[in-house]
N, CA, C and O atoms as a printed pandas DataFrame, in Angstrom:
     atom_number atom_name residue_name chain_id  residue_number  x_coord  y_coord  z_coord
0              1         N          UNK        A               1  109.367   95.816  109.139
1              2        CA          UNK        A               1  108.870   97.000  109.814
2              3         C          UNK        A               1  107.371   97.099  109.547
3              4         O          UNK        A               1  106.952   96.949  108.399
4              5         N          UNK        A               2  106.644   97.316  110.448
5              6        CA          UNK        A               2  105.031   97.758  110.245
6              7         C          UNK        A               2  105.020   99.357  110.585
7              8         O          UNK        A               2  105.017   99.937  111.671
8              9         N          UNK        A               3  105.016   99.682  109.699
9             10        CA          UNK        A               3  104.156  101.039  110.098
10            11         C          UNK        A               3  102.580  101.247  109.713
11            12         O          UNK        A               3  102.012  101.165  108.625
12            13         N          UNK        A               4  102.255  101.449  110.585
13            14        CA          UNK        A               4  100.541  102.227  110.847
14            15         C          UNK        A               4  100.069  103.817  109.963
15            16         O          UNK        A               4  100.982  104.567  109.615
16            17         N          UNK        A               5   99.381  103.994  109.827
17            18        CA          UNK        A               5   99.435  105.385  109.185
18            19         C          UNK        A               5   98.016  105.534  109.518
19            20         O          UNK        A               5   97.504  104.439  109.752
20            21         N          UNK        A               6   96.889  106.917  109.655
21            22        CA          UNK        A               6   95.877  107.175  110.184
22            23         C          UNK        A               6   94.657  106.819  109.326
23            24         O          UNK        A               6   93.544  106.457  109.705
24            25         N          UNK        A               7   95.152  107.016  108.003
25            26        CA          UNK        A               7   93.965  106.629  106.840
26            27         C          UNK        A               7   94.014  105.329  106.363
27            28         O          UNK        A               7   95.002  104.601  106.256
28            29         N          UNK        A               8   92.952  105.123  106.111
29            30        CA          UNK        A               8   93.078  103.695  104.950
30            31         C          UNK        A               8   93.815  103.978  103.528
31            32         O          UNK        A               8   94.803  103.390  103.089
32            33         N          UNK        A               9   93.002  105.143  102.860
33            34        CA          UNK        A               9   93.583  105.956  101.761
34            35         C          UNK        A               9   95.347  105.822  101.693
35            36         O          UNK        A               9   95.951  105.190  100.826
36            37         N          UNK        A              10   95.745  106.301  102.412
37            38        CA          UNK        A              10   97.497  106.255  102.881
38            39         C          UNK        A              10   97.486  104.698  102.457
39            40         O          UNK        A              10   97.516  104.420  101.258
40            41         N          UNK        A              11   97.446  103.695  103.418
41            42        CA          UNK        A              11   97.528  102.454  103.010
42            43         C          UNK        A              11   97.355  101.928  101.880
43            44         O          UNK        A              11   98.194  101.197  101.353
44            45         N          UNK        A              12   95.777  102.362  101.153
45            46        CA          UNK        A              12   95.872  101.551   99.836
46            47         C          UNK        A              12   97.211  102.207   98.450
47            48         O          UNK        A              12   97.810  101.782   97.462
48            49         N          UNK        A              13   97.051  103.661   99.399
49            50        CA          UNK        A              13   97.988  104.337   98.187
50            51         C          UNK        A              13   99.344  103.774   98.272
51            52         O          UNK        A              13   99.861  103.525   97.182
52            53         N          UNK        A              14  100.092  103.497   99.412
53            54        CA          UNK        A              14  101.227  102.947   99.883
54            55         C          UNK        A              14  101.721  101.430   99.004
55            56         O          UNK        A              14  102.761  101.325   98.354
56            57         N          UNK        A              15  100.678  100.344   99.191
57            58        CA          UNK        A              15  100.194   99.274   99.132
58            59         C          UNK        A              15  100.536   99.557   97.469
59            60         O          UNK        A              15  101.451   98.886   96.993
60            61         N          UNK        A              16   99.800  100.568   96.544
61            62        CA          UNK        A              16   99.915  100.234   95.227
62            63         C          UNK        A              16  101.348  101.049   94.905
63            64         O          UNK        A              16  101.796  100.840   93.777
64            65         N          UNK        A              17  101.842  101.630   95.458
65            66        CA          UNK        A              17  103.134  101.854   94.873
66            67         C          UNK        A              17  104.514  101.097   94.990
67            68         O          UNK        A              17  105.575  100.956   94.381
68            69         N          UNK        A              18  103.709  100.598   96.418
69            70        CA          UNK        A              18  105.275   99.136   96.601
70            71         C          UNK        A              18  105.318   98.073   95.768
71            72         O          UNK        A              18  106.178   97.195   95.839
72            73         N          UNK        A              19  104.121   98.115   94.699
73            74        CA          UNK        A              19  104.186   96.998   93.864
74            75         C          UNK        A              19  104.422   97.400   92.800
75            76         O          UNK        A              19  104.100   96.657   91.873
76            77         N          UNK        A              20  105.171   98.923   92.413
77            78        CA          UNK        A              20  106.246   98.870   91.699
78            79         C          UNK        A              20  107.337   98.411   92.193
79            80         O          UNK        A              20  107.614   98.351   93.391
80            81         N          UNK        A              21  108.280   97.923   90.900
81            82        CA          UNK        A              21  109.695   97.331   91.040
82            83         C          UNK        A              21  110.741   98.401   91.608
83            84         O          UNK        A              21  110.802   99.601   91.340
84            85         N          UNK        A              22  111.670   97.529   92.595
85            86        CA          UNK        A              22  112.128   98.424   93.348
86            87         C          UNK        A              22  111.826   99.475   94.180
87            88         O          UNK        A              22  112.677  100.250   94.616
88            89         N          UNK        A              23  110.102   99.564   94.532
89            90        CA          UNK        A              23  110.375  100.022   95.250
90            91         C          UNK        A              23  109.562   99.266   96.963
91            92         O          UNK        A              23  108.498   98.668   97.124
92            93         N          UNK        A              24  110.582   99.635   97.895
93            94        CA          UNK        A              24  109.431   98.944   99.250
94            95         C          UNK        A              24  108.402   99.557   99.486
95            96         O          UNK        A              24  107.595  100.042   98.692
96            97         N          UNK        A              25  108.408   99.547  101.186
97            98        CA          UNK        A              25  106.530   99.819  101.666
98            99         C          UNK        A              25  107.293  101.333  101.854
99           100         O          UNK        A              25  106.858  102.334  101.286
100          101         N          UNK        A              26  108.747  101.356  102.919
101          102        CA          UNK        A              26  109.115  102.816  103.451
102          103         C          UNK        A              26  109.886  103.695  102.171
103          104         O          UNK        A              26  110.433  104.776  102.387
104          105         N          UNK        A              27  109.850  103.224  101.175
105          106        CA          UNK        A              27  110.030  104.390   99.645
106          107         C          UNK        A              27  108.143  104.396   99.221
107          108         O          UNK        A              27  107.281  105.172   98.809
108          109         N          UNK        A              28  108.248  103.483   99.501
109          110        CA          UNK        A              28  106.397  103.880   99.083
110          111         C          UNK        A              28  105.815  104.964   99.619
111          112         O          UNK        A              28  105.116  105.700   98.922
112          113         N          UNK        A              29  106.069  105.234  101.155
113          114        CA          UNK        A              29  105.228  105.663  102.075
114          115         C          UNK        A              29  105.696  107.549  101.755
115          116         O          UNK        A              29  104.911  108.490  101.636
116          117         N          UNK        A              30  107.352  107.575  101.684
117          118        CA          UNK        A              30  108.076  108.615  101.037
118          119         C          UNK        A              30  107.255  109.403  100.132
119          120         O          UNK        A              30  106.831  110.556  100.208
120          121         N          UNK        A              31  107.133  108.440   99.208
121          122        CA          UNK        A              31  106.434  108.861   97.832
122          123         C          UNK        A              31  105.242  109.533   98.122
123          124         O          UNK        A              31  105.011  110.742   98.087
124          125         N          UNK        A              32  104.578  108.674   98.386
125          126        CA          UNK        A              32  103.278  109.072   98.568
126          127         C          UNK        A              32  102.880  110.395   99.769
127          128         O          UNK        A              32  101.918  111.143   99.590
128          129         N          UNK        A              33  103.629  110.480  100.747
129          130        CA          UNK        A              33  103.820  111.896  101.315
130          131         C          UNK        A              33  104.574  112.793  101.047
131          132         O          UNK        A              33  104.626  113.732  101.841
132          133         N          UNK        A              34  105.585  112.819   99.596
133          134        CA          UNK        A              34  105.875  113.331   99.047
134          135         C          UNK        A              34  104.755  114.332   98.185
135          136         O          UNK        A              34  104.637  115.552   98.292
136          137         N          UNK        A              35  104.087  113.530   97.422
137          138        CA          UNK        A              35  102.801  113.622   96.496
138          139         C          UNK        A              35  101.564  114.546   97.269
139          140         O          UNK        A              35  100.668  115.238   96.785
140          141         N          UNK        A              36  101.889  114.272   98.520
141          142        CA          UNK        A              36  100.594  115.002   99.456
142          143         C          UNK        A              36  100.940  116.306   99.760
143          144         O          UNK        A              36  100.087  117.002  100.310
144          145         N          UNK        A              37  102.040  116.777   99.504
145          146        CA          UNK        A              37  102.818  117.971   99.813
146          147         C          UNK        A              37  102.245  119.242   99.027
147          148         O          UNK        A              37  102.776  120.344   99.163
């Protein structure tokens, strides 16, 4: 799956959380707009 998102910010933040274990890009992306809430 590719998803796009509007910021770069989003991306790099995305990018460093999928490279925790277990988790992917779409629990990453969760997270991290979780966090923005």
């Amino acid at each position: 799956m590719n998803l796009q998102y509007p910021s770069v910010l989003l991306e790099k933040a995305i990018g460093e959380f999928s490279k925790l274990p277990g988790i992917g890009r779409k629990t990453a992306a969760r997270l991290v707009l979780y966090l923005l809430r």
